[in-house]
C-alpha positions, 0 to 999 in steps of 0.5 A: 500500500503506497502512502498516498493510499493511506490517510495522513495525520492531517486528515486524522486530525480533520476527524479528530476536530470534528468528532471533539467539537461535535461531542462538546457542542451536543453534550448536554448542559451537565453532560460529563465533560466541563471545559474550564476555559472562556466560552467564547475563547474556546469557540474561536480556538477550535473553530480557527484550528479547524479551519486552518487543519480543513484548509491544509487537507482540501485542495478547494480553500475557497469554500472551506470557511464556507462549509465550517460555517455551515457547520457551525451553524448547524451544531448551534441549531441542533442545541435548541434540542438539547436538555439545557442548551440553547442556539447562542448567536454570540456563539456563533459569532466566536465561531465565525470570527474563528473562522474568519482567522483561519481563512486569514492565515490560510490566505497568507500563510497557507502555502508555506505551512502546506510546505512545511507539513509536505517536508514533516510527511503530514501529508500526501497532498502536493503544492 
């Protein structure tokens, strides 16, 4: 099995992100895990993460921030079902914001950090 038929680290930590920030956005109010960290930090944190790590595995940037905020948009609707959560725009604004950063960093620094992850073996993509 060559490496390019194998998914990389980047792409294991894509669905890592994804998993995490689904489970702690859809865990009840008092579900097991408490995160002791700014809310609204923590939104931007791992919506920036995510973004960057999405941005770093497709080769169509343009509409990654696009499909995070979807994304975003549809784990803060889906609290309004959740005992103790409600859809919180200022959430969803810490979401977006971290987005928007990361689309920052991407458009300016996305290339030479592909480069770097490309030279680590991060990843199979090419430049």
């Amino acid at each position: 099995m060559s490496f390019k038929n194998r998914i990389d680290p980047l792409s294991i930590g894509l669905i890592l992100l994804v998993l995490v920030i689904s489970f702690l956005s859809l865990q009840p109010k008092d579900g097991p895990i408490e995160i002791e960290i700014n809310d609204k930090l923590g939104h931007f944190l791992a919506y920036s993460a995510l973004t960057l790590n999405a941005g770093l595995v497709f080769s169509k940037r343009a509409w990654v921030g696009v499909l995070i905020f979807g994304y975003s948009l549809m784990l803060e609707s889906l609290q309004n079902f959740i005992p103790g959560r409600i859809f919180s725009i200022y959430d969803l604004i810490a979401n977006t914001a971290g987005v928007l950063f990361g689309t920052t960093i991407l458009a300016i620094f996305g290339s030479t950090i592909l480069r770097i992850c490309i030279k680590l073996k991060l990843t199979s993509r090419s430049t």
